[in-house]
C-alpha positions as a printed Julia matrix, in Angstrom:
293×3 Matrix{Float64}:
  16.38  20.26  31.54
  16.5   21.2   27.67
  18.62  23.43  25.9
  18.18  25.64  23.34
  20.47  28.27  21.21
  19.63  30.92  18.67
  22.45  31.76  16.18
  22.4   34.46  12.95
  24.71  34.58  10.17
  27.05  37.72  10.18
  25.21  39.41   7.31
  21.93  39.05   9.33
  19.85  37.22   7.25
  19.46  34.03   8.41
  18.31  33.23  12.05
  18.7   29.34  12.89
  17.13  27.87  16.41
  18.37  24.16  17.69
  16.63  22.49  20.64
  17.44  19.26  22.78
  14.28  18.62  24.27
  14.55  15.13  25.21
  14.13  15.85  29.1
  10.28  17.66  27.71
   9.63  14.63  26.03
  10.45  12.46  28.79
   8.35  14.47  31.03
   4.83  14.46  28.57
   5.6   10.22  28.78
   5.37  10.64  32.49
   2.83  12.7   32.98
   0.59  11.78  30.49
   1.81   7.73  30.12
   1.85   7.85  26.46
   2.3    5.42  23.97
   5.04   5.29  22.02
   3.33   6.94  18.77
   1.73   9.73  21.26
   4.78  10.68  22.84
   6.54  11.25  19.32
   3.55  13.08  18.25
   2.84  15.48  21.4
   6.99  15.48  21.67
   6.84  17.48  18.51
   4.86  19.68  18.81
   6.1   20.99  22.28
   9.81  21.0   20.59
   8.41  23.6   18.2
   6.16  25.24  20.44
   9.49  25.91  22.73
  11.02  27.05  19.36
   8.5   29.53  18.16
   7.62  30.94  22.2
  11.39  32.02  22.01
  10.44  34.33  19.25
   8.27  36.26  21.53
   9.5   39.85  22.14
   7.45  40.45  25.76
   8.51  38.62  28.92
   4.58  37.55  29.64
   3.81  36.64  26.09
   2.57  32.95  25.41
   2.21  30.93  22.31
   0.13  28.25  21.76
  -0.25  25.26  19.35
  -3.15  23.34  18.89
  -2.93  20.36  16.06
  -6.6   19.34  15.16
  -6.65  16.41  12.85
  -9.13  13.67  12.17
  -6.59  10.96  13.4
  -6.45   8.5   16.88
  -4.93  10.94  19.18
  -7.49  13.72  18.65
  -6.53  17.36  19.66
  -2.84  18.28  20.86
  -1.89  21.21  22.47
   1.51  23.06  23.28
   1.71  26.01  25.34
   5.22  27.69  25.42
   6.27  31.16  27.46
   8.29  33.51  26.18
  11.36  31.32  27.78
  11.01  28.26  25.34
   9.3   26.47  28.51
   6.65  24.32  27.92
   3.5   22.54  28.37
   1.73  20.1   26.2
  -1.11  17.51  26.25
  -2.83  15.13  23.67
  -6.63  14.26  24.34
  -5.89  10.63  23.84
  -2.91   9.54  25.52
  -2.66   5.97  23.95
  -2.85   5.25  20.55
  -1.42   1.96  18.61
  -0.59   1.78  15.54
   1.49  -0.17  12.72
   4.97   1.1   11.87
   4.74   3.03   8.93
   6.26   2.11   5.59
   9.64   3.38   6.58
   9.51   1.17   9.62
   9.11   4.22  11.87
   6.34   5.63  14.08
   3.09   6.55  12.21
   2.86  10.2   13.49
   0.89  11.48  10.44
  -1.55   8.31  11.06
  -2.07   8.85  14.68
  -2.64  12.81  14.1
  -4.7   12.89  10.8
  -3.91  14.26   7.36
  -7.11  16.43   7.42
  -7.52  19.47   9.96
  -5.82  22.56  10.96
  -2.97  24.01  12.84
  -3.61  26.56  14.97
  -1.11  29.51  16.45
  -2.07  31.82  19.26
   0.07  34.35  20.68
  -1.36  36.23  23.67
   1.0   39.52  23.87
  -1.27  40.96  26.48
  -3.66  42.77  24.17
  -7.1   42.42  24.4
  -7.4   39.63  22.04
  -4.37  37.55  20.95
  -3.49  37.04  17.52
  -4.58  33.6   16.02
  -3.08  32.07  12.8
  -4.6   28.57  11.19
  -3.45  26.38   7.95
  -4.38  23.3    6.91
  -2.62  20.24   8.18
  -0.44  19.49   5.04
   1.31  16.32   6.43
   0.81  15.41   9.74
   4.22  14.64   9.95
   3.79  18.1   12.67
   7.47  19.19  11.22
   6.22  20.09   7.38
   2.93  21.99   8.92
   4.85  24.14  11.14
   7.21  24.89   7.9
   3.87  25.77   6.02
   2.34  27.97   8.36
   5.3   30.33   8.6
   5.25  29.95   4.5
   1.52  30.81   4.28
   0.24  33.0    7.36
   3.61  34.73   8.35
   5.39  34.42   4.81
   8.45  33.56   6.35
  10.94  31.16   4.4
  11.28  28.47   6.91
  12.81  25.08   7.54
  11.34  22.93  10.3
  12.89  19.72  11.81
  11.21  17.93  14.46
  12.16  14.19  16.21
  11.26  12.32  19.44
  13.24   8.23  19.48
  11.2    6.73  21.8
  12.98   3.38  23.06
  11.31   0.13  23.43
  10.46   0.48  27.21
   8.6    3.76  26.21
  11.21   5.8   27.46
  12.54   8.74  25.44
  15.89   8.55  23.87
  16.9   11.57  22.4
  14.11  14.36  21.25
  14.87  18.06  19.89
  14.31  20.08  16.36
  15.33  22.84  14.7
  13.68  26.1   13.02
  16.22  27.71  10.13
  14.16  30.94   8.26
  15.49  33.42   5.57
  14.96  37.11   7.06
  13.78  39.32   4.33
  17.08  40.73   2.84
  18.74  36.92   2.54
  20.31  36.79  -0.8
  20.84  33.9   -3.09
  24.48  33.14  -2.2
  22.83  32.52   1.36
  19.86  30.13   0.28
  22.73  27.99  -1.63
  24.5   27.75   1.27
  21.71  26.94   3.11
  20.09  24.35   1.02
  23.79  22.69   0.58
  24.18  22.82   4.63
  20.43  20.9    5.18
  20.08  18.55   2.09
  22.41  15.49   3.49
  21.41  16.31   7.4
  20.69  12.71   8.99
  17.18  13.19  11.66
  17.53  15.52  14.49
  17.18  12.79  16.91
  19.64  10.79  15.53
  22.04  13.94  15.83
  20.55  14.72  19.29
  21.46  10.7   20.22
  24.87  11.2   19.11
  25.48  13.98  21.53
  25.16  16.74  19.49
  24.32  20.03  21.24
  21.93  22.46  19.84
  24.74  25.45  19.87
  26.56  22.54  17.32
  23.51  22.36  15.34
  23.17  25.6   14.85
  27.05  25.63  13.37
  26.31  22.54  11.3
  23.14  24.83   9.71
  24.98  28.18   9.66
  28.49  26.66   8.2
  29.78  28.57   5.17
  27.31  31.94   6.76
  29.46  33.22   9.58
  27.33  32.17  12.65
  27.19  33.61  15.32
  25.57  32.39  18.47
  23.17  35.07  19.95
  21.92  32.96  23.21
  21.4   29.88  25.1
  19.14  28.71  27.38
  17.7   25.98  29.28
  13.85  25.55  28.74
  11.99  22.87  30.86
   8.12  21.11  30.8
   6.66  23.4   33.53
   3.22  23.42  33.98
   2.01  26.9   35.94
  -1.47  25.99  36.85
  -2.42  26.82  40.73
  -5.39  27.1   42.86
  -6.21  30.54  42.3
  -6.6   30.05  38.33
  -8.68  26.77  39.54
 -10.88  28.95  41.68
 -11.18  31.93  38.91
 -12.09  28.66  36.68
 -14.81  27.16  38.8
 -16.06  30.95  39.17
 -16.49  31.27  35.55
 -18.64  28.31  35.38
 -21.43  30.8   37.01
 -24.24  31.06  39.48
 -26.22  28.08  38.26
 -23.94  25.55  37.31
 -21.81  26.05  41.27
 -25.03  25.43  42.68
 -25.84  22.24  40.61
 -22.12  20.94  41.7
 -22.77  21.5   45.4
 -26.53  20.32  45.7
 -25.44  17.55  44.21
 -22.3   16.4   44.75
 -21.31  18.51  47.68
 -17.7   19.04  46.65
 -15.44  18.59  43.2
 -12.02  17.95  42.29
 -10.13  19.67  39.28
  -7.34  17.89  37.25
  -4.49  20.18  35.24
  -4.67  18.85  31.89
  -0.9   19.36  31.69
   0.49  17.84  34.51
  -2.57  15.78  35.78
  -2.16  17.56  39.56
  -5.7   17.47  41.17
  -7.05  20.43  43.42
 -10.26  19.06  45.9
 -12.83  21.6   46.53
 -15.34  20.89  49.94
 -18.92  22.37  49.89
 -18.28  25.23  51.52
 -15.17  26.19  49.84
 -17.4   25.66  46.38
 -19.86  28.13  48.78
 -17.47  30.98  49.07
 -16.78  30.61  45.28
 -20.33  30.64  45.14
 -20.69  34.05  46.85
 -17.5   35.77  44.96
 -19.1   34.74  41.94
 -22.37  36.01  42.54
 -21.01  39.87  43.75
C-alpha cells in the first residue's frame, strides 16, 4: 500500500500533502500492462488524483481527473475517494516513444500539449461540480498547479514522478501538493520558495527512502509543521455486478433486446481493473424486464 501525510505550518497558512504511491503505480502496470511512458503518465495523474480526493470534506465524495490531450495515449482518467484511494486508466495502454531531450520519459509527448484537464467532484448533490483548463504542459504536474491557479485560485505547487525500471516495473512513484491558504504572508512564501527551489524529483526522494511525513518536513522547514494525518491509500477498483447490471439497464429496452437476439449473452470488462462479469440470455432477460417496469 501507499502512504500519504498532510502537514500545516503553525500559523495555518500553508497546508503541504506528500504521497508514496509507488505500490498504485505498480498496480496500473499490472493491470493495465503499460508501457513504460504510459505508466509514468497514468502514474501521475492517480498520485494527484489521491492528493486532491483527500481534500474532500464528505466520506462518499469522489474526485475525478480526466487528461484529454491530442497525444498517443488518448484520454486518462483518475478516480480517487475521499480516502486518497484510487483508480485510474489510460485508453491506450502502450505507447513508444523517444526519450525526451533530458533523456527522460516523454510524458508531455505521449499525452499532448493541446486539450483540457478536467476536475469533477461528486459531493452527492444533484450534479457534481466540474472544473476544466487548458493543458499547459503535459508534463500532468504543471497542469494540476494551473488549475488550482486559474479555476480554484489557490497558490499551489505540484510535484508529480513515477521511475519506471527497465523491466517495466515501477521503482519508486509519489508527489506532492504545497498551497498558500489565503492569509499566508510574505515571510511564509520566502520560506517556501527557499524550501522547494533546490528539491531533487520526488521519485528520486521517494527511491531514497524518503517518507511522505519527511517530505512534508523537508517543505514545511523554517514554518513550524505540524503533521495533521497519515494514511495508507491503495489502487482499489469498486466496480461489482450490481453497478454492471444498473449499467446494462441503462442501455434501454431496444438496445438489451438487440444484445440477446443476437448474441444471446455479453460479457462486461471494468475499465479499471480489467475484471469481466458474463451475462447468459436469460439473465440479460430479467434485466430486460427490470428495465422495462
Amino acid at each position: 500500500m501507499g502512504r500519504l501525510t498532510r502537514a500545516i505550518s503553525k500559523d495555518g497558512s500553508v497546508l503541504a500533502i506528500a504521497a508514496d504511491t509507488t505500490d498504485i503505480a505498480a498496480a496500473i502496470e499490472h493491470y493495465h500492462v503499460t508501457s513504460a511512458v504510459v505508466t509514468a503518465a497514468v502514474g501521475r495523474l492517480a498520485t494527484a488524483a489521491s492528493m486532491m480526493g483527500v481534500l474532500l470534506k464528505g466520506e462518499k465524495d469522489t474526485l475525478t481527473l480526466r487528461l484529454n490531450g491530442d497525444g498517443p495515449i488518448g484520454a486518462i482518467i483518475a478516480v480517487s475517494d475521499s480516502k486518497g484511494n484510487v483508480k485510474a486508466y489510460p485508453l491506450n495502454p502502450v505507447v513508444e516513444l523517444p526519450l525526451n531531450e533530458k533523456g527522460k520519459l516523454d510524458v508531455a509527448g505521449a499525452v499532448g500539449k493541446n486539450g483540457y484537464l478536467s476536475v469533477i467532484r461528486d459531493l452527492g448533490l444533484k450534479d457534481p461540480y466540474v472544473g476544466q483548463t487548458p493543458i499547459v504542459s503535459g508534463e500532468i504536474a504543471e497542469d494540476i498547479t494551473h488549475y488550482f491557479a486559474t479555476s480554484e485560485q489557490t497558490p499551489t505547487v505540484c510535484a508529480l514522478g513515477v521511475l519506471v525500471n527497465p523491466n517495466l516495473t515501477v521503482k519508486a512513484a509519489g508527489g506532492f501538493l504545497v498551497q498558500l491558504l489565503p492569509y499566508a504572508d510574505d515571510g511564509a512564501i520566502d520560506v517556501l520558495e527557499e524550501n522547494i527551489k533546490d528539491l531533487p524529483p520526488i521519485s528520486t526522494m521517494i527511491a531514497e527512502g524518503k517518507r511522505p511525513d519527511e517530505i512534508c518536513n523537508i517543505l514545511l522547514n523554517g514554518l513550524e509543521p505540524e503533521i495533521l494525518d497519515e494514511s495508507m491509500v491503495s489502487y482499489h477498483c469498486d466496480c461489482n455486478r450490481e453497478r454492471v447490471e444498473r449499467a446494462l439497464i441503462s442501455l434501454g429496452k431496444d438496445q438489451l433486446e438487440e444484445i440477446i437476439r443476437e448474441d444471446h449473452g455479453t460479457e462486461v470488462s471494468c475499465h479499471f481493473c480489467n475484471k469481466k462479469y458474463r451475462f447468459n440470455e436469460q439473465e440479460l432477460t430479467d434485466l430486460l424486464h427490470r428495465a422495462t417496469r
